[in-house]
C-alpha positions as CSV (number, residue, x, y, z in Angstrom):
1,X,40.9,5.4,61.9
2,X,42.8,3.4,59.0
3,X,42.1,0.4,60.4
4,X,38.8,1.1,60.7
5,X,38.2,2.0,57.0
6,X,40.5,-1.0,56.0
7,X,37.9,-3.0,57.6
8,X,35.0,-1.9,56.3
9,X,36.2,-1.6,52.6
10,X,36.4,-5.5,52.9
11,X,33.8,-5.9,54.7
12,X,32.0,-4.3,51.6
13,X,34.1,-6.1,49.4
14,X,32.7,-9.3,51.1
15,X,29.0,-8.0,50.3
16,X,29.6,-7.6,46.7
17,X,31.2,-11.0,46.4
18,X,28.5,-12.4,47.9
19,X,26.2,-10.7,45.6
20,X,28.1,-11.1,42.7
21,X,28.3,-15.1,43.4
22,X,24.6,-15.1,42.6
23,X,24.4,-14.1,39.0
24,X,25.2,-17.4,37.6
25,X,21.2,-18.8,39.3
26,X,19.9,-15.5,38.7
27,X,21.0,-16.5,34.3
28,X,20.0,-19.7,34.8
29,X,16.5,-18.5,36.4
30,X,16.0,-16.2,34.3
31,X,16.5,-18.8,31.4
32,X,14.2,-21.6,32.5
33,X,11.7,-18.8,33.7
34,X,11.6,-17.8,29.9
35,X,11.7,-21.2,28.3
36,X,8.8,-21.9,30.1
37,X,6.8,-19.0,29.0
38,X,7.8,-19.9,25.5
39,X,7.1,-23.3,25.3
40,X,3.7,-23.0,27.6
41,X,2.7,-19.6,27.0
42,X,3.9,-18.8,23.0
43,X,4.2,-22.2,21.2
44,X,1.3,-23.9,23.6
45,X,1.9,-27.6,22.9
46,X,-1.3,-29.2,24.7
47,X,-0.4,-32.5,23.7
48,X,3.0,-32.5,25.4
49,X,2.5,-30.2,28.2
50,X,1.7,-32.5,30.9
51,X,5.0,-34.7,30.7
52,X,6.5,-31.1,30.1
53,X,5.1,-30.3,33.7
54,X,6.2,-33.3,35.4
55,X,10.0,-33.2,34.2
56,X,9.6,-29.6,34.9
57,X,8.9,-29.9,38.7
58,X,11.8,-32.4,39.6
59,X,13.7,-29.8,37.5
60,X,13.1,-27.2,39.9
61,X,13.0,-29.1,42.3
62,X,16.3,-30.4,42.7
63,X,17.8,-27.5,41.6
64,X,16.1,-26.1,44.7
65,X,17.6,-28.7,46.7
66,X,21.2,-28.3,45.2
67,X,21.2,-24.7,46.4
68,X,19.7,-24.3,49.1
69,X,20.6,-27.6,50.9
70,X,23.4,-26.5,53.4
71,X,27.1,-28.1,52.7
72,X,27.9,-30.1,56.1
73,X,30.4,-29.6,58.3
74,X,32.7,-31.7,60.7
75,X,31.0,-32.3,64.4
76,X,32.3,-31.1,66.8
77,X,34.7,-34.0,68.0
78,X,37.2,-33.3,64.9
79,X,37.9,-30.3,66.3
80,X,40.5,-29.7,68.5
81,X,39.9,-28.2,72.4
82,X,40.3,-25.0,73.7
83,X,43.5,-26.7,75.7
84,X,44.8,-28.4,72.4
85,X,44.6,-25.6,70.5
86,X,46.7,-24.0,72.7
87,X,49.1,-26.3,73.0
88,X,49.2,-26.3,69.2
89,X,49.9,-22.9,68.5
90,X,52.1,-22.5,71.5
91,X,54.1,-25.2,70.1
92,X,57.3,-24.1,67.7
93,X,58.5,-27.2,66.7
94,X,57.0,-28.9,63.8
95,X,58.0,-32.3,64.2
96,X,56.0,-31.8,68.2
97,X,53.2,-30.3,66.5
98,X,52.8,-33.4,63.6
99,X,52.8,-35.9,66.8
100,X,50.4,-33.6,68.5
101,X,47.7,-34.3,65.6
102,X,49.0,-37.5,65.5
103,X,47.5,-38.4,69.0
104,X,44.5,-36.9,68.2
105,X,43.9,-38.3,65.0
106,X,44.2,-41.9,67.3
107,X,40.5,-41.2,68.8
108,X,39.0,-40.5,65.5
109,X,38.1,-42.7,62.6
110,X,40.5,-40.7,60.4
111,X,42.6,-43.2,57.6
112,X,43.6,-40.5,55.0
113,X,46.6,-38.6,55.1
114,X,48.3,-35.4,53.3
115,X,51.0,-36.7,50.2
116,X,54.0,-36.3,52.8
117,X,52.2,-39.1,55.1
118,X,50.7,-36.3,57.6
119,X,47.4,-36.1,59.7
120,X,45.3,-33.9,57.5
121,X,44.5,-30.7,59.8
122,X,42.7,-27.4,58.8
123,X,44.8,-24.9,60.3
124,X,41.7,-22.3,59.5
125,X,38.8,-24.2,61.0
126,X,41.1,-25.8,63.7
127,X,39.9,-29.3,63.1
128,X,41.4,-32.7,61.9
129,X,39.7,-33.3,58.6
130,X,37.4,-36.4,58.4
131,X,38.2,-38.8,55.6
132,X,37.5,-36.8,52.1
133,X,36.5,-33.9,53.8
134,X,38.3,-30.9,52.3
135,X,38.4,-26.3,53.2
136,X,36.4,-24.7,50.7
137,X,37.9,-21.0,50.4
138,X,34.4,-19.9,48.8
139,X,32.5,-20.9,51.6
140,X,35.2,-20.4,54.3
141,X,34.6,-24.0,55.9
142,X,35.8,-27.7,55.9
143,X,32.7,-29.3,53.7
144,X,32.1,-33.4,54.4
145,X,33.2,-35.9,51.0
146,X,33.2,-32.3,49.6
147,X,33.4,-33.1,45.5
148,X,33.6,-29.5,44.5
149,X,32.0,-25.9,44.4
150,X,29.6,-24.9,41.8
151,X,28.9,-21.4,40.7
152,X,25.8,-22.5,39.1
153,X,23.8,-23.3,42.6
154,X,26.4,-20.7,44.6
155,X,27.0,-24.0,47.1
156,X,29.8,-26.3,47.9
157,X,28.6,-30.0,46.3
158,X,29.2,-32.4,49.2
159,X,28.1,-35.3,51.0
160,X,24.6,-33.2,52.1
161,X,23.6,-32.4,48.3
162,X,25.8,-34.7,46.2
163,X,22.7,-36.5,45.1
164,X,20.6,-34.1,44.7
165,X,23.3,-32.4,42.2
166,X,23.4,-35.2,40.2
167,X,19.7,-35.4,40.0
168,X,20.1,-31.6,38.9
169,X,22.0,-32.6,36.6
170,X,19.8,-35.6,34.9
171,X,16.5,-33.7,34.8
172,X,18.3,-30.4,33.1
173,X,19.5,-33.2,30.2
174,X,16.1,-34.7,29.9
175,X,14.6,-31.4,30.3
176,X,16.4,-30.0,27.3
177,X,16.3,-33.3,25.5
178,X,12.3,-32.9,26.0
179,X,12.3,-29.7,24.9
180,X,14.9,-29.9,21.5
181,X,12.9,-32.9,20.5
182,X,9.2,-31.9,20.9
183,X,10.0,-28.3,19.1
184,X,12.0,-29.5,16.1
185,X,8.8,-30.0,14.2
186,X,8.0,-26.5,14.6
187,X,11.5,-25.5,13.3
188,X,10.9,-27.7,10.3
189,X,8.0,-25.1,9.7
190,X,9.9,-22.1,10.7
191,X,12.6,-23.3,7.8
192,X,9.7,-23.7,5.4
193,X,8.2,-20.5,6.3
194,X,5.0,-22.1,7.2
195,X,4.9,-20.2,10.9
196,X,2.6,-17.0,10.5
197,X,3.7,-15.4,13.8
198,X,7.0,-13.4,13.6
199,X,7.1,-14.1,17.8
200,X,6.8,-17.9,17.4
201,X,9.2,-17.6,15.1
202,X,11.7,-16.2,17.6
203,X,10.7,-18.6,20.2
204,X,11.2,-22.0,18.6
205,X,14.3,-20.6,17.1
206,X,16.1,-19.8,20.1
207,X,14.2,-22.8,22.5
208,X,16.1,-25.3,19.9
209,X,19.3,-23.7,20.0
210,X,19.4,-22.9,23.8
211,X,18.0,-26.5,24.6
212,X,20.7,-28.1,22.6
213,X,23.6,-25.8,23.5
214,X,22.7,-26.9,27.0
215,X,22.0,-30.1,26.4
216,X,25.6,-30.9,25.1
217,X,27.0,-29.6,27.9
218,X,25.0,-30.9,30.0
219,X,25.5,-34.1,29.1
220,X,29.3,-34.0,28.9
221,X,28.9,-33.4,32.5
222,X,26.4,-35.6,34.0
223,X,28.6,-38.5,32.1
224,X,31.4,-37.2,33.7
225,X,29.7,-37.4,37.1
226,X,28.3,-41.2,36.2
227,X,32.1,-42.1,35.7
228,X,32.8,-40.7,39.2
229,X,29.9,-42.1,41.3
230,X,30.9,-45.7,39.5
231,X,34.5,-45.3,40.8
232,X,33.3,-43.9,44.5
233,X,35.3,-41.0,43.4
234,X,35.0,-37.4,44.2
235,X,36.1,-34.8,41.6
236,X,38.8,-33.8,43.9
237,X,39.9,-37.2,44.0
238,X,39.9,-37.6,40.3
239,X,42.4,-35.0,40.0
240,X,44.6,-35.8,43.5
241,X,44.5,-39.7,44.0
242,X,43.7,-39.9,48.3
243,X,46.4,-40.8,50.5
244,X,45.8,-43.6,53.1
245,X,48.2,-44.7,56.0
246,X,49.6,-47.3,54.0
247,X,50.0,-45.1,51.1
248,X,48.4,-43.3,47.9
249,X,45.2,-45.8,46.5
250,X,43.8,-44.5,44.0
251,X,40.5,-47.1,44.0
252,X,40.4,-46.9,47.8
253,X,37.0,-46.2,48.1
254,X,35.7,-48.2,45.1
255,X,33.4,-51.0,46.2
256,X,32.2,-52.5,43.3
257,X,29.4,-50.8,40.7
258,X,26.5,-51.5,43.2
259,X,27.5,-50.8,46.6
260,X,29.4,-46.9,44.6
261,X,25.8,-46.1,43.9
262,X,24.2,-47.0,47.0
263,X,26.9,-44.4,48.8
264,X,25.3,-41.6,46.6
265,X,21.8,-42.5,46.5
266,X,21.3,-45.4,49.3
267,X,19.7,-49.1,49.7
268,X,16.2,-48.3,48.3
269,X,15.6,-47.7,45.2
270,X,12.3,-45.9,45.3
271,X,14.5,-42.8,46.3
272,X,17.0,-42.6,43.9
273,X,14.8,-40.8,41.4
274,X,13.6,-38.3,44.5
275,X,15.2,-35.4,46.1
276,X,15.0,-36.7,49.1
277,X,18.0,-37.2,51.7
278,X,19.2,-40.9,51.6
279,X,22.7,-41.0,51.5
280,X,24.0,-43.5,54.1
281,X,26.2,-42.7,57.0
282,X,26.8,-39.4,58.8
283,X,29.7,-37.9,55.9
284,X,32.6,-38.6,59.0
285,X,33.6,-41.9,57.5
286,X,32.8,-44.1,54.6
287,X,33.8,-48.1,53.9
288,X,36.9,-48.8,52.7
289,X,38.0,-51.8,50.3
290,X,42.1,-51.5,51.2
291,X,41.7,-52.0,54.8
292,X,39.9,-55.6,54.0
293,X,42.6,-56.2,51.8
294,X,45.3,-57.8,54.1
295,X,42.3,-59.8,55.6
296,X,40.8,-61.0,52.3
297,X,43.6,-60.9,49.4
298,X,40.5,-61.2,46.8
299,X,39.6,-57.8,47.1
300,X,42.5,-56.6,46.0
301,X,41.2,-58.2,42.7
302,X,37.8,-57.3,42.9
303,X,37.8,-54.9,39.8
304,X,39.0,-57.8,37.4
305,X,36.4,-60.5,38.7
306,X,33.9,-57.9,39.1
307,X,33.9,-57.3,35.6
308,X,34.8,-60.8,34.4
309,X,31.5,-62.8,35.8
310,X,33.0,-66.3,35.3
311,X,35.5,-65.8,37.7
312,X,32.6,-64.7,40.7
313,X,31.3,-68.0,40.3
314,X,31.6,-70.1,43.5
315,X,33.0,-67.1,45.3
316,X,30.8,-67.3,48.9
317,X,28.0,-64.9,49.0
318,X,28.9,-62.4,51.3
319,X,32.7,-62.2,51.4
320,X,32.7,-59.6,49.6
321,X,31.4,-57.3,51.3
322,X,33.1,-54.5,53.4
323,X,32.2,-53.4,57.0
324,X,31.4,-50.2,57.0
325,X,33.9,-47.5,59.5
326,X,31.8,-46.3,62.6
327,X,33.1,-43.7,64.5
328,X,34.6,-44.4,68.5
């Protein structure tokens, strides 16, 4: 009988979370639901409206995307086998255990490792953990290239909605760039008393101070993503530098300028701008410059000749570019 009341007070625990985790969209719908209205509806800008419209679909639009785009998960093949599982559990000694995964990591296209040199396994989801895949305790599963989770969109920013997050993230800046700038004439007049209506008053008031409030953080943020897709980083890599088998790399994934934006947004560039899927590869593995290195002892250099361009003169066209993992 306790146990059964145990269980459903966190069962209903689980609901209200669950709930709860949706009042940061529900204040950020509720905000661009009324700054519409105002700037549409109260202030009625003809002149600007129909670039208003435009920036305000992808707006919406990739917010859309950004929540409701599911986080992916590892197939099955990282996970382990009724049989292995067993054999895991059943197992006592650590040191058997860590060669266990270690056989197992051997058929998978798995490079990272924990800080002590270890197979990275999820001891929650059962599975050995793809190359920057990570357990999100919010969403209770092992997200691909996860980068973090946002309470804002109430979904775990991975490989699946990366991009369209960051496009989130540029059309909230330039829609409250669009919207500070095109209404600051009309708070001119609301300084100089020269707006009649006590309502429009309130509207262009709190538009401009809500559109720059957010703008500033906004753009604090979307900078700070910029930074990261350059690098090939993931926030979680930013703050815990990845650990390869020959050792901690902080710039292990970083390809050079170009080829870290294609892994967000892909080869063509008619889709960066559009929330459309077109991040390459599957999210299981990703190129990697320090596995070329031994082969070609220039990439070990590549940030200093990338960013010098006198020094990429006569290099071969081609050499420096990286075959990208496939899985076996």
């Amino acid at each position: 009988m306790r146990r059964g009341w145990k269980m459903a007070l966190s069962g209903g625990l689980r609901c209200c979370r669950r709930v709860l985790s949706w009042v940061p969209v529900l204040v950020i719908v509720l905000v661009v639901l009324w700054s519409y209205y105002a700037y549409v509806f109260e202030l009625c800008l003809v002149v600007y409206l129909i670039l208003y419209h435009a920036i305000f679909v992808f707006f919406t639009w990739t917010y859309w995307k950004s929540i409701f785009t599911l986080p992916q998960q590892p197939n099955q093949k990282f996970h382990l086998s009724y049989t292995d599982k067993e054999r895991y559990e059943n197992e006592e000694r650590p040191e058997v255990q860590k060669q266990m995964l270690v056989d197992m990591a051997k058929k998978l296209p798995v490079y990272t490792r924990t800080g002590s040199g270890a197979v990275r396994f999820c001891d929650r989801c059962h599975l050995i953990k793809p190359d920057r895949c990570h357990h999100c305790s919010v969403c209770a599963m092992c997200v691909l290239k996860m980068d973090h989770h946002c309470p804002w969109v109430n979904n775990c920013i991975g490989f699946s909605n990366y991009k369209f997050f960051l496009q989130f993230l540029a059309y909230s800046v330039l829609y409250c760039l669009y919207i500070a700038t095109t209404v600051f004439s009309y708070f001119i007049k609301y300084w100089r008393g020269e707006l009649p209506s006590v309502r429009s008053k309130f509207h262009v008031l709190f538009l401009l101070f809500v559109a720059c409030m957010f703008f500033v953080s906004l753009v604090i943020l979307f900078g700070y993503h910029c930074w990261l897709v350059s690098r090939n980083k993931t926030t979680l890599e930013a703050f815990c530098t990845p650990v390869f088998t020959n050792g901690p790399e902080k710039n292990g994934f970083n390809l050079g300028f170009i080829k870290n934006i294609q892994q967000v947004f892909g080869d063509k560039k008619k889709f960066w701008l559009i929330p459309i899927g077109s991040s390459p590869g599957d999210g299981h593995s990703f190129p990697m410059r320090s596995r070329n290195e031994s082969q070609d002892p220039l990439l070990a250099n590549e940030e200093h000749w990338e960013d010098n361009e006198d020094d990429n003169r006569g290099y071969p066209e081609g050499s420096s570019s990286l075959a990208v993992e496939t899985e076996t």
